[in-house]
Structures are given as structure tokens and as C-alpha cells.
C-alpha positions as CSV (number, residue, x, y, z in Angstrom):
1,X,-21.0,-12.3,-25.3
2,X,-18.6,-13.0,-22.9
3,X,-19.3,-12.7,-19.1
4,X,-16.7,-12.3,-15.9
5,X,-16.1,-12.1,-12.2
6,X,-15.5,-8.8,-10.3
7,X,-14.1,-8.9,-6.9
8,X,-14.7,-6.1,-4.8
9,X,-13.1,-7.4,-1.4
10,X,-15.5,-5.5,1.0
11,X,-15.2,-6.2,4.3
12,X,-18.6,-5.8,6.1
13,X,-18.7,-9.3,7.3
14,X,-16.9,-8.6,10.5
15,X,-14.3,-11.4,10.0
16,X,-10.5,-11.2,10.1
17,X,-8.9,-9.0,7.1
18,X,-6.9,-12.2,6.0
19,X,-9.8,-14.7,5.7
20,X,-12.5,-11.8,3.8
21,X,-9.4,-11.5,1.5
22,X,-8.1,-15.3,1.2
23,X,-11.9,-16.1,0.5
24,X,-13.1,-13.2,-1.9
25,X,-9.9,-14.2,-3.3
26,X,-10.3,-18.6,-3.7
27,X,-13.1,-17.5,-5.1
28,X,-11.7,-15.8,-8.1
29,X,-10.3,-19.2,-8.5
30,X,-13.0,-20.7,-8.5
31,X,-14.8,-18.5,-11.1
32,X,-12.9,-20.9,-13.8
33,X,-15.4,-24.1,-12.7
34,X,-17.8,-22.0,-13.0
35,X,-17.4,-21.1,-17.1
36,X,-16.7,-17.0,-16.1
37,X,-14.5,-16.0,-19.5
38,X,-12.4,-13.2,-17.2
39,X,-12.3,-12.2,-13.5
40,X,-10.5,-9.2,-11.7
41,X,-10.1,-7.1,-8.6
42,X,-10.4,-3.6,-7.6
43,X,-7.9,-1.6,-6.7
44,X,-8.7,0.2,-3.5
45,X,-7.1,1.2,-0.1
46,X,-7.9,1.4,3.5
47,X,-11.3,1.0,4.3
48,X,-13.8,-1.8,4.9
49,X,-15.5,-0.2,1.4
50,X,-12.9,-2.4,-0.6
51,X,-9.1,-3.7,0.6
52,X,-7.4,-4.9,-2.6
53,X,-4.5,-2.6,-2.6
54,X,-2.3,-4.6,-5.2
55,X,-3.9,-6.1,-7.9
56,X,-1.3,-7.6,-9.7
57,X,-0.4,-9.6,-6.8
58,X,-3.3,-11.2,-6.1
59,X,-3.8,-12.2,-10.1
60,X,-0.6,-13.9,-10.0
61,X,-2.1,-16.1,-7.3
62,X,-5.2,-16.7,-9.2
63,X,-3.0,-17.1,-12.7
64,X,-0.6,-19.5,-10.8
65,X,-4.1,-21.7,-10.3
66,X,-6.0,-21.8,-13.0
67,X,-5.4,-22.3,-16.6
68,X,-7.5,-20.8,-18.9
69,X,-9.9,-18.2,-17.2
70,X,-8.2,-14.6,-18.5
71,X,-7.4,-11.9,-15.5
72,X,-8.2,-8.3,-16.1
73,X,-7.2,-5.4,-13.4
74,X,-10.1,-3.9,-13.0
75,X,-8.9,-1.5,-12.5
76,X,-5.2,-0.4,-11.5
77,X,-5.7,3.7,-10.7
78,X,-2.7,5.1,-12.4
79,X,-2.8,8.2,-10.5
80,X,-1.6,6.5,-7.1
81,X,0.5,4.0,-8.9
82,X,4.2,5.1,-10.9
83,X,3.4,4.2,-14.6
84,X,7.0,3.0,-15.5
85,X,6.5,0.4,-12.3
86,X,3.1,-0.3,-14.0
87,X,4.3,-1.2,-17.3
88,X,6.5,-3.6,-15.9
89,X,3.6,-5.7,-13.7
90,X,1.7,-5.4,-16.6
91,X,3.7,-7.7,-18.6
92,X,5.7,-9.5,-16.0
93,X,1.8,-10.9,-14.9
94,X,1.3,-11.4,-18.2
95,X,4.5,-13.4,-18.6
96,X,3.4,-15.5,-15.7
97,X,-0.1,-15.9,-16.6
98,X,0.6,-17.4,-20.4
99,X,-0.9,-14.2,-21.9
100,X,-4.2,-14.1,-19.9
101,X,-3.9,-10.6,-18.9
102,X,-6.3,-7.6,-19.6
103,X,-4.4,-4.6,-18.9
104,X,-7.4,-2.2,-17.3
105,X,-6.8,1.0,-15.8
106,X,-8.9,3.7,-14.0
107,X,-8.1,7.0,-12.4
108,X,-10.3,6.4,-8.8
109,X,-12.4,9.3,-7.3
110,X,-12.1,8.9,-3.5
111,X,-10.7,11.8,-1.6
112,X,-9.4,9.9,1.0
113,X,-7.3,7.4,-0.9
114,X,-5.8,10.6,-3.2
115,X,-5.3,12.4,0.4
116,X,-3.2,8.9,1.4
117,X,-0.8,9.0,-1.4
118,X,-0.2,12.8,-1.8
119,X,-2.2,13.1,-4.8
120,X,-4.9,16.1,-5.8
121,X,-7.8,15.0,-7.1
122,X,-8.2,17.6,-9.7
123,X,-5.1,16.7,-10.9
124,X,-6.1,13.2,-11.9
125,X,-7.6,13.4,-15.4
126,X,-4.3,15.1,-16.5
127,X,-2.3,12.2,-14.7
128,X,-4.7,9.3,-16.2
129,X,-4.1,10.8,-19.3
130,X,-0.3,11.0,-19.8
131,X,0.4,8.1,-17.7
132,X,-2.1,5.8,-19.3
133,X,-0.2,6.7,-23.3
134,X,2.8,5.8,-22.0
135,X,2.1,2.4,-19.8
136,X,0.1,1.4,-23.3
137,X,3.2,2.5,-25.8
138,X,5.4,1.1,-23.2
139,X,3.6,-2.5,-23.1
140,X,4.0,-2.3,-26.7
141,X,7.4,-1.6,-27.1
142,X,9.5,-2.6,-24.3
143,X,10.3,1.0,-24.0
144,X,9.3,3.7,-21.7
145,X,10.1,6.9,-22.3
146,X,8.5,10.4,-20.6
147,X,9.0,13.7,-20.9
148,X,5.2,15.3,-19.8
149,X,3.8,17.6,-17.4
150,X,3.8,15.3,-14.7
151,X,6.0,12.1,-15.4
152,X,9.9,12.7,-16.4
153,X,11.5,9.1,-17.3
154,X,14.5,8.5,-19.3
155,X,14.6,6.0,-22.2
156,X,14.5,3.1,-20.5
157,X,13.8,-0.6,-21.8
158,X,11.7,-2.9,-20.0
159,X,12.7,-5.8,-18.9
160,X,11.4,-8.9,-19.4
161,X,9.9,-7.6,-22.7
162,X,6.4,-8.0,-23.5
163,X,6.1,-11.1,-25.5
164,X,2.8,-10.4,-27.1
165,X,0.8,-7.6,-28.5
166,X,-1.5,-6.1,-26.1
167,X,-3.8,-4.4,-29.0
168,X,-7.9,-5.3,-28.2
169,X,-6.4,-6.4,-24.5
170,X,-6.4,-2.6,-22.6
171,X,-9.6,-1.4,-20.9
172,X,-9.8,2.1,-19.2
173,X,-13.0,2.6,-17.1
174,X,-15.2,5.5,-18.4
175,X,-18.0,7.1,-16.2
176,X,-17.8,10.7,-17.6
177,X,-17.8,12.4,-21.0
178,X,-14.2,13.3,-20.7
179,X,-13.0,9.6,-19.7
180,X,-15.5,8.6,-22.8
181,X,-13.0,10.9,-25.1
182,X,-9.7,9.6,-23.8
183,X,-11.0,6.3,-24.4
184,X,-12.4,6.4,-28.1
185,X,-8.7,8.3,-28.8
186,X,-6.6,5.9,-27.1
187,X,-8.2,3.0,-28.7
188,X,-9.2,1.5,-25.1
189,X,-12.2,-0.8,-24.6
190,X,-14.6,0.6,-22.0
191,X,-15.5,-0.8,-18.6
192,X,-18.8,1.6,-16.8
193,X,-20.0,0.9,-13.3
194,X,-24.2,0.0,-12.8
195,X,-24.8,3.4,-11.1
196,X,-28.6,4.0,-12.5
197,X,-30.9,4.5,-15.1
198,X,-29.2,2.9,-18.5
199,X,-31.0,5.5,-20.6
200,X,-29.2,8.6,-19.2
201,X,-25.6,6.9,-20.7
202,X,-26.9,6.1,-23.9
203,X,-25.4,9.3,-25.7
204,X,-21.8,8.9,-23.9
205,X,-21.9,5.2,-25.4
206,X,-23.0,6.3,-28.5
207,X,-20.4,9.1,-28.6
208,X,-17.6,6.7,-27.8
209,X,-18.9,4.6,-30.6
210,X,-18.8,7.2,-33.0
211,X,-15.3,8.4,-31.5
212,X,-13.7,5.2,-31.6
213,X,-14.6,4.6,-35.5
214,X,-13.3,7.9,-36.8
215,X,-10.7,7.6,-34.9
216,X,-9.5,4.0,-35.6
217,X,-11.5,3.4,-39.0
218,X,-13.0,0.3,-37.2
219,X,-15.8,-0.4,-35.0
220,X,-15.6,0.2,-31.1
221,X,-15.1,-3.2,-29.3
222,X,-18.2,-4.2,-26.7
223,X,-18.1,-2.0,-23.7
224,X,-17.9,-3.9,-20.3
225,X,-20.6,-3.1,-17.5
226,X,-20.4,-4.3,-14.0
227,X,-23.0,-4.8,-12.1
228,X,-23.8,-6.1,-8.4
229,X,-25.9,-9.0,-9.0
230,X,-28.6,-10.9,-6.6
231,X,-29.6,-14.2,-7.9
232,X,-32.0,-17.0,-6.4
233,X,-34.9,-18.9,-7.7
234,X,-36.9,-17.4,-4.8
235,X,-38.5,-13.8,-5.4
236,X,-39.1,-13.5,-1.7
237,X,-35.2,-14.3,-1.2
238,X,-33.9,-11.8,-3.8
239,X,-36.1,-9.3,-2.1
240,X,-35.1,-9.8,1.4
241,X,-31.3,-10.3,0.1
242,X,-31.7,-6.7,-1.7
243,X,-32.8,-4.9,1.1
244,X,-30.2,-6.6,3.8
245,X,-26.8,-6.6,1.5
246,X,-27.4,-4.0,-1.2
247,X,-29.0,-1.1,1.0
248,X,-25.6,-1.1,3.5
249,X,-23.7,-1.5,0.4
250,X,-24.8,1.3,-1.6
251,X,-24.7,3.3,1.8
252,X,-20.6,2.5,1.7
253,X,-20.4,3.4,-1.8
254,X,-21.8,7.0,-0.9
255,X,-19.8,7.4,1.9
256,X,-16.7,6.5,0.0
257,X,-17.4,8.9,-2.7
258,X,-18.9,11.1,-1.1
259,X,-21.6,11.8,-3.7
260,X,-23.1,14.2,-1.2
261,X,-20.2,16.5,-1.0
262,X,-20.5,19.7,-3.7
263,X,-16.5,19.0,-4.4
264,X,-17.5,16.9,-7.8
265,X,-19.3,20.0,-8.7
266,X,-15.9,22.1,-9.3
267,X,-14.9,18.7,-10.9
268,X,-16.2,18.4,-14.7
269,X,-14.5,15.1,-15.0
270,X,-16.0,13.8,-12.2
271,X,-19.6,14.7,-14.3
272,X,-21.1,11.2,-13.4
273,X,-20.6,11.9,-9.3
274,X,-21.9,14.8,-9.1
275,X,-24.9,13.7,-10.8
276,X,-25.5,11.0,-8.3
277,X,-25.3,13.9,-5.9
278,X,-27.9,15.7,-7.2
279,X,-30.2,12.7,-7.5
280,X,-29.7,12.4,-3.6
281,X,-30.5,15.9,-3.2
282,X,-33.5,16.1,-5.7
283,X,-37.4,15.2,-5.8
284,X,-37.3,11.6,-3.9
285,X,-33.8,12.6,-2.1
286,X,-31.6,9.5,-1.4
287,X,-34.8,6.6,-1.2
288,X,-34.8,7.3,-5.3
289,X,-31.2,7.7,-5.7
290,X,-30.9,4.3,-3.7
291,X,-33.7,2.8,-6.2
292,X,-32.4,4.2,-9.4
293,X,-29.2,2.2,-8.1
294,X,-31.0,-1.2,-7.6
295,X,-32.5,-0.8,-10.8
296,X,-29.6,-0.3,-12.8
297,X,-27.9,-3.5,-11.7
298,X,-28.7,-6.8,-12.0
299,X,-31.5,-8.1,-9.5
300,X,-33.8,-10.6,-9.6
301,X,-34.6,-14.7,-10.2
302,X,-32.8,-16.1,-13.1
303,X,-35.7,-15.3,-15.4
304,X,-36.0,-11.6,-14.6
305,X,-32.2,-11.1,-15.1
306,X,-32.2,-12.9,-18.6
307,X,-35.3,-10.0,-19.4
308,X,-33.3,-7.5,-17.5
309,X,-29.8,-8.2,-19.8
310,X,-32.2,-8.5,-23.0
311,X,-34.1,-4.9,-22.2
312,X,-30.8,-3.3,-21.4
313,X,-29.0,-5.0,-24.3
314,X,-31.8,-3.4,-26.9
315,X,-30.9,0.0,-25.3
316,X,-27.1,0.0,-25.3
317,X,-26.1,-2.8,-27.9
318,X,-22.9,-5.0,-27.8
319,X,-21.5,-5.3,-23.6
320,X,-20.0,-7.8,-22.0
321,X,-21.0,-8.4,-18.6
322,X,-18.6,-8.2,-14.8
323,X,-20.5,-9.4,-12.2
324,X,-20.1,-8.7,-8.1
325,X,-21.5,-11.1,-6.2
326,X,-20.1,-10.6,-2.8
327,X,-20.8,-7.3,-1.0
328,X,-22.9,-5.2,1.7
329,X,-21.2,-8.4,4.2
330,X,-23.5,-11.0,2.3
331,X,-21.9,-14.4,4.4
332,X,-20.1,-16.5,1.6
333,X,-22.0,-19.4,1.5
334,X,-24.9,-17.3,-0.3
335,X,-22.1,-15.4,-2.6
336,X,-21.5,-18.8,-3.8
337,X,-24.7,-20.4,-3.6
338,X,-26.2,-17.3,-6.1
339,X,-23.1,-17.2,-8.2
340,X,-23.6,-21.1,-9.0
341,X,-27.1,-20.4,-9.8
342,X,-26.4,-17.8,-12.2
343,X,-23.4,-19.4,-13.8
344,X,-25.7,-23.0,-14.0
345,X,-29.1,-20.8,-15.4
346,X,-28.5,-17.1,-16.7
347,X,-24.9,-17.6,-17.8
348,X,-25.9,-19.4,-20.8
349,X,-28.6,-17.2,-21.9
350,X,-26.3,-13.9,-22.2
351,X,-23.0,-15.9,-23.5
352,X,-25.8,-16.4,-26.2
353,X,-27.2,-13.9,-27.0
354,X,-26.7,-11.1,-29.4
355,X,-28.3,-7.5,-29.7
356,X,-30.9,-6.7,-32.2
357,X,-29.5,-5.5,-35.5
358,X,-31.4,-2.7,-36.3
């Protein structure tokens, strides 16, 4: 099982832009030491919730000083992005980086970032959709060519061509029914966000499963879940570290999203937001939504995360893990002093183990 770094570039810490970003981002360098197989940024604009608007920039820094760790977007959201100009970063990074990259790709949710770049909202799972076939066909080929609904290109070839296949290397992140379809069809590898109770996404996994192997006549490659992980040896630390970094954290993540808004409703797509809306609303209100939360990521001392990733792995099967250490304005010096715990006394555990065959 492999296991990887996730960067979300919050700045709650009230430092200086420049050093929250120059350190989230020295410590994506870092995360090679450490024995982390991949590690990626975000892609998100404009608030404190997450500033990583450029992706591929900041993995050419990492790629430029490391050697073997692999770099995934995670994800570029093609909607506010030109997917000709996409193609192109996707393999010119890939060029730099020796063939290290992991071409991921999302389709964001945020209001306020569509507002920015002129871009509905409702419109995005048609947009994801046609611009996502092309960028893969183009990263293929060398050629992109478009003549859809919403993207007109020429024939154009691509240059520097892509030097390698990018088959088994393009990840799309899934968090609805629909996204699970696109996925499976496209051939894409998976990436879900912690956001709950595991249970309740046990049929969309299963589905894409399914999806993906009647589609492709092979089996579905492991899924990729991030979680926001809390990791010390003390239970009275993890507990005091939950409940002064996770709670303002999870309060930015609502706000972003607005999971109280009824907009997702008249959003099908969007299936998995609204139903984190209704969990605020419902028996419990927001105190079980926030709980749920907790208890779908990865909390705890090193031996109650090795029995968390075991319980979960029974339930959902092959994953591979993206962790997020550094959030809610947690100082650095505990970001690193958890992340070296886990990496030193979980990481070995999960790169070993294996789920259950039935």
C-alpha cells in the first residue's frame, strides 16, 4: 500500500503569505526523508481556507529537489483552468520531473472561486467532463484537438511531446455518484476526501469497482483517500490537538463550501455536499456533523490509527492513503513533529498491509 503527502496551504497561522507557503511548501520536500511514495498540493484560490493557486509551479520546485518521491496535482480543477494550457503543464512537469508526475484533476465546488473566474457552477460536471477526455487523449498523443459544447481547439500538437505513457498515472477526485461514473468510464484512478462515516460510500466504491471492470476488462486500481491526520504518542495531546486545530478547521471547510447553503440541493452532482448539509441540519445539527467528520479521518496515537486503517481497510478494500498534516493554524513544529511520528511508527504498518481476501 502506498502512502503520500497532501498539502493544503491553509493559512490560519497568522504569519506572512510567503513564509505559510515557503514552509507548507519545504515541507513537501521534505516528505522524501520521510519514506511518503507521492505528495501534492491543492489547487485553491483566495482565501486563508487554502492559497495554492498553481500547482504545477510549486511541483516543479519540489521535483527540482528531490529525486525519487512522485508528485501528483491533487488536484488541478479543470473548470477554472484552459485544458489545452493543462495538457501542456502536465507533461512539461513531467519532463522536468523524470516522469514522477500523477496527472490528478478535480472539478472544485466553491462558489466563490467559480464566481472569480467567470465560471457557473452548474456548469462544471459538463466542463470536467469534456475537458478532462481531452487533457487525457491529449497527454497521450501529443495532440489536442476540440470540437465540444464548451471547448473549441484546432488540431494542434503539443509541444514538448509527452515522452511516456500516462496509462495507471491520471487520478480524477470522486465525491458523488456521477464523478464515480466519469471515473470508472474514463479509466481514472479515484482520489475521495475523509468527510464522514466510511459506511455510507461503500456502494459508490463498489459501483466504481464494478464500472471500472466492465468497462476496462480489468480490475479498478486502489482508490486514494485523504485524510487530516493527528498523530502523537500522547492520548491527552491528540485530544487537545483535535479540538484546537481540527474544530477551526472543519469550521473553514464549511464556510468555504458552504454546506449550509440549499444551492447543492438543485445540484445532483454536488450529491455528497448537500448531504453534509443535511447532517448539519438534522438530529445532532452541526456538533454530529463536526463528529462524523473527526471520525472519518485519521485521529489518534500511532496504535489507534494502525486499528483505525485496518477497520476501514476491511470495509472498503484496496486504498492508498494522502495524509494532511498541517491545518486549522497548527504552528509547524507540531506538523512536523506528528508527521515524523507517523512516518517512524504507523507508516510501516499500512505500506504493509493488505486487505482481507474474502
Amino acid at each position: 500500500m502506498r502512502v503520500g503527502l497532501h498539502l493544503g496551504f491553509q493559512n490560519m497561522h497568522g504569519l506572512p503569505d510567503v513564509e505559510t507557503f515557503m514552509r507548507e511548501t519545504n515541507f513537501a520536500v521534505e516528505a522524501e526523508a520521510m519514506g511518503f511514495d507521492f505528495v501534492g498540493p491543492v489547487e485553491h484560490h483566495f482565501t486563508d481556507y487554502a492559497a495554492c493557486p498553481d500547482p504545477f509551479q510549486m511541483l516543479a520546485y519540489v521535483a527540482a529537489k528531490t529525486k525519487s518521491i512522485e508528485l501528483i496535482t491533487a488536484a488541478v480543477i479543470l473548470p477554472w483552468n484552459n485544458p489545452l494550457r493543462v495538457a501542456e503543464q502536465f507533461i512539461e512537469l513531467d519532463i522536468l520531473s523524470g516522469g514522477r508526475l500523477i496527472a490528478g484533476m478535480g472539478r472544485g465546488a466553491a462558489r466563490r472561486e467559480f464566481r472569480s473566474f467567470g465560471v457557473d457552477l452548474a456548469d462544471s460536471r459538463e466542463q470536467f467532463d469534456e475537458a478532462c477526455a481531452l487533457v487525457m487523449e491529449a497527454i497521450e498523443t501529443g495532440i489536442f484537438e476540440a470540437d465540444t459544447k464548451w471547448y473549441k481547439v484546432p488540431r494542434t500538437e503539443l509541444r514538448p511531446r509527452p515522452f511516456k505513457s500516462f496509462k495507471d498515472r491520471t487520478v480524477m477526485v470522486s465525491m458523488s455518484p456521477s464523478s464515480v461514473e466519469v471515473a470508472a468510464d474514463y479509466g481514472l484512478k479515484t482520489l475521495r476526501f475523509s468527510q464522514g462515516d466510511w459506511r455510507k460510500a461503500i456502494p459508490e466504491i463498489e459501483h466504481y469497482r464494478a464500472t471500472f471492470l466492465e468497462k476496462h476488462a480489468r480490475k479498478a486500481p486502489p482508490f486514494i483517500i485523504s485524510d487530516f491526520m493527528i498523530c502523537f504518542d500522547d492520548r491527552s495531546r491528540v485530544a487537545d490537538c483535535t479540538d484546537r486545530y481540527f474544530g477551526p478547521m472543519f469550521q473553514t471547510v464549511a464556510e468555504h463550501y458552504e454546506f449550509m447553503s440549499p444551492h447543492f440541493k438543485e445540484l445532483p452532482s454536488y450529491a455528497t455536499y448537500a448531504y453534509m448539509g443535511d447532517a448539519a441540519k438534522a438530529a445532532g445539527g452541526a456538533d454530529k456533523a463536526y463528529k462524523d467528520y473527526i471520525g472519518g479521518n485519521m485521529i489518534g496515537t500511532p496504535e489507534q490509527l494502525i486499528e483505525h486503517h485496518q477497520l476501514r481497510q476491511s470495509m472498503v478494500g484496496d486504498y492508498e492513503m494522502l495524509c494532511n498534516f498541517s491545518f486549522g493554524g497548527m504552528p509547524y513544529e507540531l506538523v512536523y513533529e506528528q508527521a515524523k511520528l507517523f512516518a517512524d511508527k504507523v507508516m510501516p504498518h499500512i505500506k504493509a498491509s493488505a486487505p482481507e481476501m474474502a
